[in-house]
N, C-alpha and C positions, 0 to 999 in steps of 0.2 A: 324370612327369618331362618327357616330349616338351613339354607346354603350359605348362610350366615353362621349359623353355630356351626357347619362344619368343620373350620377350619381349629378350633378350641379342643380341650380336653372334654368331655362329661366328665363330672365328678359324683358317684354314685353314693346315693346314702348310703353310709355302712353298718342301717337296718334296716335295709330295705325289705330282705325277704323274713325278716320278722313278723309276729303277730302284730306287732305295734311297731311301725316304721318311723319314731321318732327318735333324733338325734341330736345331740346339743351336748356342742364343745365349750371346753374351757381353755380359752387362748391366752398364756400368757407369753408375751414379746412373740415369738416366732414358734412355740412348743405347745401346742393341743395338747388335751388329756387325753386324746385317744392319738395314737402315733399313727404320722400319715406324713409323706416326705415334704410337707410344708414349702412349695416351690411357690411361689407369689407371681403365678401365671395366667393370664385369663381363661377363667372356666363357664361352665354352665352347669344347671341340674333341673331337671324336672319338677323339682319339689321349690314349696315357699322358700325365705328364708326371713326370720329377723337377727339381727345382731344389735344386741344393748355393747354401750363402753362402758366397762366398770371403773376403769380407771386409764387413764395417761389420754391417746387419742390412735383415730386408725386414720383410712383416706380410702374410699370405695370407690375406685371406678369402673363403669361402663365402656363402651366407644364411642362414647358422645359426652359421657358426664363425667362428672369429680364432686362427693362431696365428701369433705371430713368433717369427722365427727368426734366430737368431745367429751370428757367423760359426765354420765348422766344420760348421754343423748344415743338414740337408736336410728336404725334404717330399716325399710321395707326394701324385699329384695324378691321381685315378680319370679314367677320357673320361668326357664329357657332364656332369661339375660346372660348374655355375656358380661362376666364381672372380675373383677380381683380386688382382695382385701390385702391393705399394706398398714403395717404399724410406721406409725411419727414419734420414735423415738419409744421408750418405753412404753408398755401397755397392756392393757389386760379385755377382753371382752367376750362374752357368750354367745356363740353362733347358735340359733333353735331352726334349725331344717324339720322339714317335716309334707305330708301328700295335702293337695288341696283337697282330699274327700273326705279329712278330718271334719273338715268345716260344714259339709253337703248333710252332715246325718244320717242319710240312708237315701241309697239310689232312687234317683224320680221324685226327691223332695223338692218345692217349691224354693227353698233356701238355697236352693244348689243356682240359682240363678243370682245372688246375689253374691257369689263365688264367682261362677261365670263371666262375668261381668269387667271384671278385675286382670284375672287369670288369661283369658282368651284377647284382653285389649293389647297390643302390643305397644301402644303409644305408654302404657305404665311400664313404666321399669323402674324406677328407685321411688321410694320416701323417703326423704329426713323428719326424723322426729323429736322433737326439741323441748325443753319444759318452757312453751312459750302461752300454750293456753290448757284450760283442764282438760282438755278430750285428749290432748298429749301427753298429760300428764299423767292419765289416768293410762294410758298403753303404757306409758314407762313402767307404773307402778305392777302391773302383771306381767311386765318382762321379768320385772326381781324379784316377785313369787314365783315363776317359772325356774332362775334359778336357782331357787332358794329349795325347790322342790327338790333338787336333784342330788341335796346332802343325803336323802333316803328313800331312794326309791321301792326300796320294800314296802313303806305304805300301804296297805291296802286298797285307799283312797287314789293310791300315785296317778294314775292312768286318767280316771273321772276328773281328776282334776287339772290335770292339762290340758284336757279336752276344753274342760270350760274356761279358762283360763284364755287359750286361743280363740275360742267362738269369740269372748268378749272382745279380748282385741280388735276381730276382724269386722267384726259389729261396728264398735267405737272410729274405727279407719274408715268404712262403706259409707257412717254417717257424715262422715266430717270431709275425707279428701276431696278435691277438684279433680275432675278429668283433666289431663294438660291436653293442648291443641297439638297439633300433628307435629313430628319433629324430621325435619330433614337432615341428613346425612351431612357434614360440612365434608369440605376437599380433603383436609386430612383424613378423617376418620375413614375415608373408601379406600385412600392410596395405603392405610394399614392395612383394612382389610383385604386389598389382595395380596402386602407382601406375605400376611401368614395365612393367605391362603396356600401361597407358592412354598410355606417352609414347611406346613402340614405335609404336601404332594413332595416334597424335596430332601426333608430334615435329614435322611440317612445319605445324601453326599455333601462331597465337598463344597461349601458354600461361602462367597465373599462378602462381601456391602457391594460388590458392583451386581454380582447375581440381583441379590435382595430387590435392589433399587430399581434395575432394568426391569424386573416383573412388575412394576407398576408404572415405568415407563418416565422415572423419577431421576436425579441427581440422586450421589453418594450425601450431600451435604442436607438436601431437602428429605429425603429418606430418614435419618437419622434426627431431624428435626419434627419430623412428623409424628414421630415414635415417642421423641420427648413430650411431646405435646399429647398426644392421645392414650400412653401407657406409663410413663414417668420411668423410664429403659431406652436399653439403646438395643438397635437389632440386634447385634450381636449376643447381647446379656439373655434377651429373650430367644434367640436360638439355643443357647447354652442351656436355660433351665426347659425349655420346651424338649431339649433332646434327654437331659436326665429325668423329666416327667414321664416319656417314653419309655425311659431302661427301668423305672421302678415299676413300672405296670408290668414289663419282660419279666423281672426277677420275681415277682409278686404271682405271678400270672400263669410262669411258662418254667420248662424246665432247662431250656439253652443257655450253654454256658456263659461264663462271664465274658469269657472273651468273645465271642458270636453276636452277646450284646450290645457290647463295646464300640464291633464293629457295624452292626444293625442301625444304630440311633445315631451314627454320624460320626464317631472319635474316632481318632488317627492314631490313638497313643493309649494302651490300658493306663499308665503312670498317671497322665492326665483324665482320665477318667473318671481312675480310682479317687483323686485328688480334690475335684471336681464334685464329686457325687457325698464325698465325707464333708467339704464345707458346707454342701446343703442341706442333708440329714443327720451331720455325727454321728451316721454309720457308715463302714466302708459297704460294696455293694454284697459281698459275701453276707457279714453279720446284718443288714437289713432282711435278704432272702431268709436267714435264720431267725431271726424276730415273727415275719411274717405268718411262719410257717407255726408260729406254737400255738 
């Protein structure tokens, strides 16, 4: 798993070193309420995750799975999957990240094993969760007090009660979910993972579809087929936002110029860059480093 996620982003809670390391976005179509350069590239994090659809529909995939989801319906989202969230046309839905020691209540409690359990399986990686029966029903129903919580979080109560709020959930899922049986790897989903193994180790040169493809030892034709199938992209589209994933953590991160970035994360051309970088964030990369910074 560890050499697995290397080749991906971490995406790091962004409160993590808070006292209370919960986080929970408001996505509508492509635009979080908290601004973050919204690249639809497979990542990972350490933390849970669920995601309710308020509205329209998304598509979660893994490197092995695909489920979309419609609106009403949520996913479980294990730490350390590799995943990416994509909207299907218009959409709206609340990302709730958060650490699994929410759940444990105090170090060396016996509950901490029925976390464990979950968290440390690697065979779980998604839930869909659907209004098919009431224990589903009843999670959906504290995903939309969770966000409902978050029109005021001054509350005094705010905190106690997300807490419980999640314990229930995680309760209601421990009871009810199956363990799924072992999952093997199919052919495509290995020959991805080494080409972005190869573009992690690569991404700041020059790179073709024949590079890509020969690192897995692949056709140009089967490469690109393979990608359709396991990431819903084509190599190239995911080198492109994987190298402006790069340049926003530089400008966010580092104080090297734009053009040093430019050249750093693979582009031949500041014009294509610049270009490049504003259709994915509608910021150019100057006014993003400026956002960042206030």
């Amino acid at each position: 798993m560890d050499e697995e996620k290397s080749s991906y982003i971490n995406s790091v809670n962004l409160n993590s070193r808070t006292g209370f390391p919960y986080l929970v976005l408001d996505v509508v179509d492509d635009t979080p309420s908290r601004r973050n350069p919204g690249f639809r590239v497979m990542h990972w994090h350490e933390d849970l995750q669920f995601i309710y659809v308020a509205g329209g529909a998304v598509e979660i995939r893994t490197l092995r799975e695909t489920e979309k989801l419609s609106q009403g319906e949520a996913v479980f989202i294990n730490n350390n999957v590799v995943h990416c969230v994509q909207r299907v046309g218009s959409c709206h839905y609340n990302s709730f990240i958060f650490p699994a020691f929410f759940l444990k209540f105090y170090d060396g409690s016996p509950a901490g094993s029925l976390v464990d359990n979950v968290t440390a399986n690697e065979k779980i990686t998604i839930l869909r969760i659907a209004p098919e029966s009431e224990w589903q029903k009843k999670i959906l129903a504290a995903l939309r007090r969770l966000a409902a919580l978050e029109k005021d979080k001054t509350a005094f109560s705010y905190t106690y009660e997300v807490l419980v709020n999640l314990s229930c959930i995680w309760l209601t899922m421990c009871m009810n979910m199956k363990i799924p049986s072992g999952l093997e790897a199919d052919a495509a989903s290995l020959r991805v993972q080494k080409v972005l193994r190869y573009i992690d180790q690569h991404y700041a040169e020059e790179l073709t579809l024949s590079d890509l493809s020969k690192s897995a030892s692949i056709s140009r034709s089967e490469c690109t087929r393979c990608f359709r199938q396991c990431l819903g992209t084509t190599p190239y589209q995911y080198l492109l936002v994987y190298r402006l994933s790069k340049a926003a953590q530089l400008l966010k991160n580092t104080d090297m110029s734009i053009g040093d970035i430019c050249a750093d994360v693979g582009f031949q051309q500041m014009s294509h860059f610049g270009k490049c970088f504003r259709e994915k964030t509608g910021l150019s990369p100057r006014d993003y480093r400026r956002a960042g910074r206030k």
